[in-house]
DSSP file (Angstrom, degrees, kcal/mol; ACC not computed):
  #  RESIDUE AA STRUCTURE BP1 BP2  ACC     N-H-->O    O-->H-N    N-H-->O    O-->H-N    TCO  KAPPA ALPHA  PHI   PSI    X-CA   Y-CA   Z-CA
    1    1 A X              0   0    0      0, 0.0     2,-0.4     0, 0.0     0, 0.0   0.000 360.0 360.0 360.0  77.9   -6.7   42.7   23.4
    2    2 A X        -     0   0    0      2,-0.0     2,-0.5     1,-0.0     0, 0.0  -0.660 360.0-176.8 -94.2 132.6   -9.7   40.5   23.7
    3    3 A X        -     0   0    0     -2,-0.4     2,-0.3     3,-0.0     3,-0.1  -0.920  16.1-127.2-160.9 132.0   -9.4   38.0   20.4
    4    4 A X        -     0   0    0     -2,-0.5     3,-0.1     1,-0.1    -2,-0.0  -0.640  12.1-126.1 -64.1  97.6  -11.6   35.4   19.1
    5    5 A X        -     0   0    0     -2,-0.3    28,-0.1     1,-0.2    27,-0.1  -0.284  24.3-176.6 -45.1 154.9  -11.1   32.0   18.2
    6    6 A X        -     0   0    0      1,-0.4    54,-0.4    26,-0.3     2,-0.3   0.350  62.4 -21.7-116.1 -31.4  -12.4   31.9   14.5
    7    7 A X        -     0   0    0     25,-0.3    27,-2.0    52,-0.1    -1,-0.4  -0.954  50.8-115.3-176.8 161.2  -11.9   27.9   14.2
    8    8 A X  E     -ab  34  61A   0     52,-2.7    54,-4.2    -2,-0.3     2,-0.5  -0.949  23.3-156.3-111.2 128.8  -10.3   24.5   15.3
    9    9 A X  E     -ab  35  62A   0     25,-2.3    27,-3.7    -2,-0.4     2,-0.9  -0.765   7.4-158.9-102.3 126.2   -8.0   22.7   12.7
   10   10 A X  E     -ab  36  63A   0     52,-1.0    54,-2.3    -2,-0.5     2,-0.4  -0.816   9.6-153.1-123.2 113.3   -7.9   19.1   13.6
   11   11 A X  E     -ab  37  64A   0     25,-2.0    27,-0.7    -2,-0.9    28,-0.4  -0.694  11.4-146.6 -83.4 115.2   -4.8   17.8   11.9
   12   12 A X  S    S+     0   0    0     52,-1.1    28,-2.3    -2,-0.4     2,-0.3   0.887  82.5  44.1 -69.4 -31.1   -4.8   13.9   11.0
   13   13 A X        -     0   0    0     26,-0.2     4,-0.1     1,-0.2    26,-0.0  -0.858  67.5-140.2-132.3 135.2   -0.7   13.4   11.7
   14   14 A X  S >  S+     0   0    0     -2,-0.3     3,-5.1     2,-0.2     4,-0.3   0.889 108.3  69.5 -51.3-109.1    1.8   14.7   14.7
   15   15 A X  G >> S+     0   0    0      1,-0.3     4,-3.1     2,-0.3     3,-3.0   0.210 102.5  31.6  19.3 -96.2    3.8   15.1   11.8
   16   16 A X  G 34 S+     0   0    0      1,-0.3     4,-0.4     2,-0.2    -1,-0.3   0.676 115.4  57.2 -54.8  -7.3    1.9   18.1   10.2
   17   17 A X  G <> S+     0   0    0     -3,-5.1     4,-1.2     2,-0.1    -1,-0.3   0.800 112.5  45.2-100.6 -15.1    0.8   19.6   13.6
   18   18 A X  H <> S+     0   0    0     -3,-3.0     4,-3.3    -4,-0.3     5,-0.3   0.892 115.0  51.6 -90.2 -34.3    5.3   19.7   14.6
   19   19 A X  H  X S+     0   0    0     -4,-3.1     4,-3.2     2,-0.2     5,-0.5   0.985 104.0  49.4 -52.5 -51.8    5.7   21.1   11.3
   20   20 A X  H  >>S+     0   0    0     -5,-0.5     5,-1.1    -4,-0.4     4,-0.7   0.895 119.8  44.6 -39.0 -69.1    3.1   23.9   11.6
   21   21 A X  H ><5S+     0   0    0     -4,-1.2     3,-0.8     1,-0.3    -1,-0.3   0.769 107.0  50.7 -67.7 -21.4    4.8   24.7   14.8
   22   22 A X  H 3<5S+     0   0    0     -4,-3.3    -1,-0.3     1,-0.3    -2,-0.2   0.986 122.1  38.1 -73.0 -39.2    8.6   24.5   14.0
   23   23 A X  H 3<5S-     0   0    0     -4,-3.2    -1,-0.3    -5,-0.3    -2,-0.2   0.586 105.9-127.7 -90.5  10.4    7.7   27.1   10.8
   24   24 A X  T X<5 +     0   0    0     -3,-0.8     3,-2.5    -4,-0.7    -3,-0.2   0.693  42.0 172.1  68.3  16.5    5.0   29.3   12.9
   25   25 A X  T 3 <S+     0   0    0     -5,-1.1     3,-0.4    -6,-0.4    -1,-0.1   0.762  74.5  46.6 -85.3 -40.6    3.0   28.5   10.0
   26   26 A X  T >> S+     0   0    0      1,-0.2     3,-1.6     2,-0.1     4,-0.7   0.419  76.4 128.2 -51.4  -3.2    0.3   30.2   12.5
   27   27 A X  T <4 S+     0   0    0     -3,-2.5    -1,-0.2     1,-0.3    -2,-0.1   0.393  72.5  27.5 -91.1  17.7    2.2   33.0   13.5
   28   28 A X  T 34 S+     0   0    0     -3,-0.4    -1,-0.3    -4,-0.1     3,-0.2   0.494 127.9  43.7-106.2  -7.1    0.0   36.1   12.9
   29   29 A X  T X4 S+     0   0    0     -3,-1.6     3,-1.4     1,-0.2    -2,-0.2   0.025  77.0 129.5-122.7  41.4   -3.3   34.2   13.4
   30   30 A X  G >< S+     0   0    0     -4,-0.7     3,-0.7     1,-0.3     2,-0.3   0.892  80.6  45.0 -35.6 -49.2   -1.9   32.1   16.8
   31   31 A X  G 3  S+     0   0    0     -3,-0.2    -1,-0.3     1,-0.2     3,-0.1  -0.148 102.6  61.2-105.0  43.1   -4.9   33.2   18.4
   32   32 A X  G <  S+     0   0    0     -3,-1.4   -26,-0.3    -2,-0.3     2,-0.3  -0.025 103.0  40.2-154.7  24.7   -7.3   32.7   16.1
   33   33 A X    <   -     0   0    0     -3,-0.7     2,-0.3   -27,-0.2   -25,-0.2  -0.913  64.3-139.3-171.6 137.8   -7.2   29.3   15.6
   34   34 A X  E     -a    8   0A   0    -27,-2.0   -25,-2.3    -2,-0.3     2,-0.4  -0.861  17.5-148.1 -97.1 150.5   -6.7   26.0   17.9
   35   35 A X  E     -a    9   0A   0     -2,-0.3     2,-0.2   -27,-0.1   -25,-0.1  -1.000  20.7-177.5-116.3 131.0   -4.6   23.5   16.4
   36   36 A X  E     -a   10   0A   0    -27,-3.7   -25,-2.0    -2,-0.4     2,-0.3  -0.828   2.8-175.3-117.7 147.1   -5.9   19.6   17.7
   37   37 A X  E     -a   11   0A   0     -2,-0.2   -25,-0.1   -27,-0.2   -24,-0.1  -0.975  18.8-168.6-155.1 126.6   -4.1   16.8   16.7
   38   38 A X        -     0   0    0    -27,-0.7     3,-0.3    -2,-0.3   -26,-0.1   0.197  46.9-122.2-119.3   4.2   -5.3   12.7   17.5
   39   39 A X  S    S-     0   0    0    -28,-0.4     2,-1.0     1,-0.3   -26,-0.2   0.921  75.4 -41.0  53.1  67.4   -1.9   11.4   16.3
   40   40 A X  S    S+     0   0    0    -28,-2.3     2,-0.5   -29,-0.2    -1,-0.3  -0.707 138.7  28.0  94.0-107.4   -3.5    9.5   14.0
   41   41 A X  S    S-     0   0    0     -2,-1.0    33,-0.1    -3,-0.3    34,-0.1  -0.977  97.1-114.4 -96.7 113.6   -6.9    7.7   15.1
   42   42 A X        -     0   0    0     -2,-0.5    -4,-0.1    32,-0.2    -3,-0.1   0.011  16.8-131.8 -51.3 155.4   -8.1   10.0   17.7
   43   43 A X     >  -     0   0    0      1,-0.0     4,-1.2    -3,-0.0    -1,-0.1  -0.082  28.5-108.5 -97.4 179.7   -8.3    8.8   21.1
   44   44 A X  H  > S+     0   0    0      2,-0.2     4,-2.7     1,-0.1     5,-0.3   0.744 119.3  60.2 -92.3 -16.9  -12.1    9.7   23.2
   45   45 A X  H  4 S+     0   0    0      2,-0.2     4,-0.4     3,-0.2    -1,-0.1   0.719 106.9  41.0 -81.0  -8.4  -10.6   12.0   25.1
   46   46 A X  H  > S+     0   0    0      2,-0.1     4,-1.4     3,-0.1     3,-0.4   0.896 114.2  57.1 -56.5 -67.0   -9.5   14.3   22.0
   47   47 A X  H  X S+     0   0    0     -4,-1.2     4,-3.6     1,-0.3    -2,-0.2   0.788 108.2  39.9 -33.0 -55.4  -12.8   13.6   20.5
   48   48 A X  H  X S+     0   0    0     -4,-2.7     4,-0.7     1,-0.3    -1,-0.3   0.939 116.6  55.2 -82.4 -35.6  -15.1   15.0   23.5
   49   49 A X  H  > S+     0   0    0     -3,-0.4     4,-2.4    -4,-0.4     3,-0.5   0.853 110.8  48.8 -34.2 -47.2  -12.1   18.2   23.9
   50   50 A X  H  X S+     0   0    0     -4,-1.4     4,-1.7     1,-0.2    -2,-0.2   0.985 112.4  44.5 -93.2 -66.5  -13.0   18.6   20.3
   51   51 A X  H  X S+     0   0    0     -4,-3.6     4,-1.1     2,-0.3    -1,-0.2   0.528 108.4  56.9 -30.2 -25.2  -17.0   18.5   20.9
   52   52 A X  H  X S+     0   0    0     -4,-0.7     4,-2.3    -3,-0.5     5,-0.4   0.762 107.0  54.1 -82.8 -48.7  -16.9   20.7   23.7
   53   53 A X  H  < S+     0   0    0     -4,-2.4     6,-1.1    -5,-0.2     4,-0.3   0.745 111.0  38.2 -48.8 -29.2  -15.3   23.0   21.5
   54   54 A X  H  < S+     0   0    0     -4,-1.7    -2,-0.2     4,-0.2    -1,-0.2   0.914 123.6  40.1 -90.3 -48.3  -17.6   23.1   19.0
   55   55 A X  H >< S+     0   0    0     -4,-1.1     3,-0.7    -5,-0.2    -3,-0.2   0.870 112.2  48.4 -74.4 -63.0  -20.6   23.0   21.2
   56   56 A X  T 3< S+     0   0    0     -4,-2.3    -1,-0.2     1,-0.2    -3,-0.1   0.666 127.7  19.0 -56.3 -22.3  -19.8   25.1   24.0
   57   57 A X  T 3  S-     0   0    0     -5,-0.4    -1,-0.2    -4,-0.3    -2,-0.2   0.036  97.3-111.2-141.0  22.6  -18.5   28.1   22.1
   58   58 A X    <   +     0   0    0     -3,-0.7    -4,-0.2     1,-0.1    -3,-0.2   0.572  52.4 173.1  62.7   1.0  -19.7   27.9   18.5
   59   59 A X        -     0   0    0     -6,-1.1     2,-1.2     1,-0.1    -1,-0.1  -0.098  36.0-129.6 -67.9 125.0  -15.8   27.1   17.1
   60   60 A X        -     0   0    0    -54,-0.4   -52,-2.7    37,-0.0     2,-0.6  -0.588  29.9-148.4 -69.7 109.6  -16.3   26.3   13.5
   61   61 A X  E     -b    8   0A   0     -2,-1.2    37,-1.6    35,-0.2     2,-0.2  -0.833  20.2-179.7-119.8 136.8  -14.3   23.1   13.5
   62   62 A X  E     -bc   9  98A   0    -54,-4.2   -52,-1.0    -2,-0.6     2,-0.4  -0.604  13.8-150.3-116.4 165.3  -12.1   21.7   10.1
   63   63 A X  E     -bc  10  99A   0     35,-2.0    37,-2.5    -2,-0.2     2,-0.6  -0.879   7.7-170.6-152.8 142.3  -10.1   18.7    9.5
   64   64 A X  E     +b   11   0A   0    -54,-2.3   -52,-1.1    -2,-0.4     2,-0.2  -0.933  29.4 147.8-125.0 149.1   -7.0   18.4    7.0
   65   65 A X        -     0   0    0     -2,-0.6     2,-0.1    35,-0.2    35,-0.0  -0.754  55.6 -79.8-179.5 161.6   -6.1   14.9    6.8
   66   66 A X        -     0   0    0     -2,-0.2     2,-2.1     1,-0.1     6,-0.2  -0.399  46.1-111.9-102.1 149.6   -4.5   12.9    3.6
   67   67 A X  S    S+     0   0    0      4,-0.1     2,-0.2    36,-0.1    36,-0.1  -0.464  78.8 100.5-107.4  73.1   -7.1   11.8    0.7
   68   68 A X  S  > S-     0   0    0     -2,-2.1     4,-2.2    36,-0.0     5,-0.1  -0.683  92.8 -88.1-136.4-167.6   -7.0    8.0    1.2
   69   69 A X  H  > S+     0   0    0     -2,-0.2     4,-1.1     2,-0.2    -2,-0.1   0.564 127.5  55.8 -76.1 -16.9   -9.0    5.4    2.9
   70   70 A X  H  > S+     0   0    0      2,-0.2     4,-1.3     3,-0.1    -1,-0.2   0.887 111.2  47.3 -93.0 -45.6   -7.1    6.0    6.2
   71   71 A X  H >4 S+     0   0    0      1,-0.2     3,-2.0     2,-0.2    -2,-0.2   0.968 115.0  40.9 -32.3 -63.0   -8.1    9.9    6.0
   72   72 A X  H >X S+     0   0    0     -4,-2.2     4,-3.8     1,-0.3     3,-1.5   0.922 109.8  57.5 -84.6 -27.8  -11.2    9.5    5.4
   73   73 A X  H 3X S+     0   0    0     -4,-1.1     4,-0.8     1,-0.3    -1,-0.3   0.769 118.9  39.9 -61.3 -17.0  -11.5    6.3    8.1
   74   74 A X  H << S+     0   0    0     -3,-2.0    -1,-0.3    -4,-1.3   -32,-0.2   0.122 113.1  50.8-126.9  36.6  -10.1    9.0   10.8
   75   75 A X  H X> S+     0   0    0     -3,-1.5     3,-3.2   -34,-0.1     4,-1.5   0.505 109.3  56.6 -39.3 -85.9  -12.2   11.9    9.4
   76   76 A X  H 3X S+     0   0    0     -4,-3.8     4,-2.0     1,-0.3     5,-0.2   0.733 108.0  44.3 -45.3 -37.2  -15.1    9.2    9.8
   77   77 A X  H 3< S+     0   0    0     -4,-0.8    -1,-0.3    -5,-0.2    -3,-0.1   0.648 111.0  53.8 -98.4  14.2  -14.6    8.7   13.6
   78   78 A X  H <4 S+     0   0    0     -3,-3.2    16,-4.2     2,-0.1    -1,-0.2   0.793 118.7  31.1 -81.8 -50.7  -14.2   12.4   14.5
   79   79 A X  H  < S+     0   0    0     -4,-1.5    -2,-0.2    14,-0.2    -3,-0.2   0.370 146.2   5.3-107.1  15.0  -17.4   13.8   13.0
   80   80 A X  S  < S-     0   0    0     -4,-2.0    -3,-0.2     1,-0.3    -1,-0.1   0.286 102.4-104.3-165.6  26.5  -19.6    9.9   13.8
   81   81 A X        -     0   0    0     -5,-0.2     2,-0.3    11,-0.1    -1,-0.3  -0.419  34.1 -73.7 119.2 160.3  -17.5    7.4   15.8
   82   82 A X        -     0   0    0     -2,-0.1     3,-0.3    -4,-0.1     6,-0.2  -0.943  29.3-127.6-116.6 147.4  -15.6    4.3   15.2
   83   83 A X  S >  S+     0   0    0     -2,-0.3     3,-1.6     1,-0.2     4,-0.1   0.913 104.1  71.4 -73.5 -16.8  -17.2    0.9   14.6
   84   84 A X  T 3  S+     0   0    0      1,-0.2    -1,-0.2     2,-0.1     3,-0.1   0.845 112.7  27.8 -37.7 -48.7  -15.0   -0.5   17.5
   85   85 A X  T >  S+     0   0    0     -3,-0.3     3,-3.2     1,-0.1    -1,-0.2  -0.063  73.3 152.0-124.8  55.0  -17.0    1.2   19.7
   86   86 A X  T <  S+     0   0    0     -3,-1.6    -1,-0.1     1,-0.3    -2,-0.1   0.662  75.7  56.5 -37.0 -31.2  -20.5    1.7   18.2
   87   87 A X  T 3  S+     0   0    0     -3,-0.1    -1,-0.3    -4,-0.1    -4,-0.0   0.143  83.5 127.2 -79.9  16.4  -22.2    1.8   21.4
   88   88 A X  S <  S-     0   0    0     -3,-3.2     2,-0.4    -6,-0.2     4,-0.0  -0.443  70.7 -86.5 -79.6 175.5  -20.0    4.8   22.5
   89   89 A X        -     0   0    0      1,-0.1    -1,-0.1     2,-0.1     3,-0.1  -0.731  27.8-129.2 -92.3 136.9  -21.6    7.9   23.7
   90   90 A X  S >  S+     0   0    0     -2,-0.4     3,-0.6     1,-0.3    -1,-0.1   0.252  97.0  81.9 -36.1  -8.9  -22.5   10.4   21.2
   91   91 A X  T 3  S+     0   0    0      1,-0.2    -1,-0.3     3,-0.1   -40,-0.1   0.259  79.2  68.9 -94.0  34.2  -20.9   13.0   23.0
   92   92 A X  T 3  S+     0   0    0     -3,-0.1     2,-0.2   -42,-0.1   -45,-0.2   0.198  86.3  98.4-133.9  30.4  -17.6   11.9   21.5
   93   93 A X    <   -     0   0    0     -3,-0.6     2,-0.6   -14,-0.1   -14,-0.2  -0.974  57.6-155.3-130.7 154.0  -18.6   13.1   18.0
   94   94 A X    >   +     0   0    0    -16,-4.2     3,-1.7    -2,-0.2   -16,-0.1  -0.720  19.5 170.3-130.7  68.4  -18.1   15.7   16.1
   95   95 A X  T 3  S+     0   0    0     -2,-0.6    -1,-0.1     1,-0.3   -16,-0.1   0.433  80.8  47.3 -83.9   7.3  -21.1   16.0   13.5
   96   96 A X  T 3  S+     0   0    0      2,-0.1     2,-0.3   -34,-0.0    -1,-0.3   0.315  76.7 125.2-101.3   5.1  -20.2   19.3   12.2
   97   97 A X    <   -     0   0    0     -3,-1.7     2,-0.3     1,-0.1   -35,-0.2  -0.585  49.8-149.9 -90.0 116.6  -16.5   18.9   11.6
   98   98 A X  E     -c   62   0A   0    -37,-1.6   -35,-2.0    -2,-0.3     2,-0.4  -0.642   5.0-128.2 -85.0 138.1  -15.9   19.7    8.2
   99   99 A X  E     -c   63   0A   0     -2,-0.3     2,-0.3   -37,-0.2   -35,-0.1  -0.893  29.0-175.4-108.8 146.0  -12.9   18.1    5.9
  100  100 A X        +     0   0    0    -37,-2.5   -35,-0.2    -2,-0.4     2,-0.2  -0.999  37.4  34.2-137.8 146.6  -10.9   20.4    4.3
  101  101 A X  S    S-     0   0    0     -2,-0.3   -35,-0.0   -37,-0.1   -38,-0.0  -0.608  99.7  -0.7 104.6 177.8   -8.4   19.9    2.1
  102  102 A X        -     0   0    0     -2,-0.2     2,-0.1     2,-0.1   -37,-0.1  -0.034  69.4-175.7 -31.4 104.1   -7.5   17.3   -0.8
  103  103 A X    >   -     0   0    0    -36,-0.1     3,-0.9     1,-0.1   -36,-0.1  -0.443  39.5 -92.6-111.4-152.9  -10.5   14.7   -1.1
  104  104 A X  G >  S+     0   0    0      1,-0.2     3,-1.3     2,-0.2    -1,-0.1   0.826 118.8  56.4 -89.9 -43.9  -11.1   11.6   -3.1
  105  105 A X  G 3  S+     0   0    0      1,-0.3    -1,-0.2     2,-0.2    -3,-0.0   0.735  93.8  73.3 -72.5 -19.7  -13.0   13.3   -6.1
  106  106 A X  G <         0   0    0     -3,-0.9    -1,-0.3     1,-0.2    -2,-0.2   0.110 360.0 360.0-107.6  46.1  -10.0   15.8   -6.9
  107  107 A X    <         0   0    0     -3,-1.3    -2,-0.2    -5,-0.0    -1,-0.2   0.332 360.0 360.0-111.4 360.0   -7.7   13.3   -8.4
């Protein structure tokens, strides 16, 4: 039963990643998707998990997050950093990370 990640959903809020799991919201494509979660402003050690993912194995990686200035500010430090630590290393970005869901321009 050999089965393929197809993508990683990186979920801006703990909130929406305990929800997914209390309703199974995954539960026929559980293996066909990672769900990542940074509680908020991601830590680096999410960040480089999420890069390794992407990098090492080709995972098509998304991110659903809320369509304000705080979304898009923890959208921003996934896929190129935070300005706190400009000088960090570049392996702890995610420059393919796609946002998906509600953004600024559809309301």
């Amino acid at each position: 039963m050999g089965h393929k990640v197809r993508a990683v959903l990186v979920l801006e809020k703990d909130t929406v990643f305990s929800a997914f799991q209390q309703l199974d919201f995954f539960k026929e494509l559980r293996d066909e998707f990672i769900l990542i979660t940074g509680k908020g402003y991601p830590d680096l050690a999410t960040r480089r998990f999420l890069r390794v993912l992407s990098e090492s194995f080709s995972i098509p990686s998304f991110f659903l997050g809320d369509a304000d200035p705080y979304g898009a500010e923890i959208y921003l430090t996934y896929r190129s950093g935070s300005l706190a630590t400009i000088c960090e290393n570049p392996k702890h970005v995610v420059p393919c990370l796609e946002w998906l869901g509600p953004k600024f321009v559809d309301f």
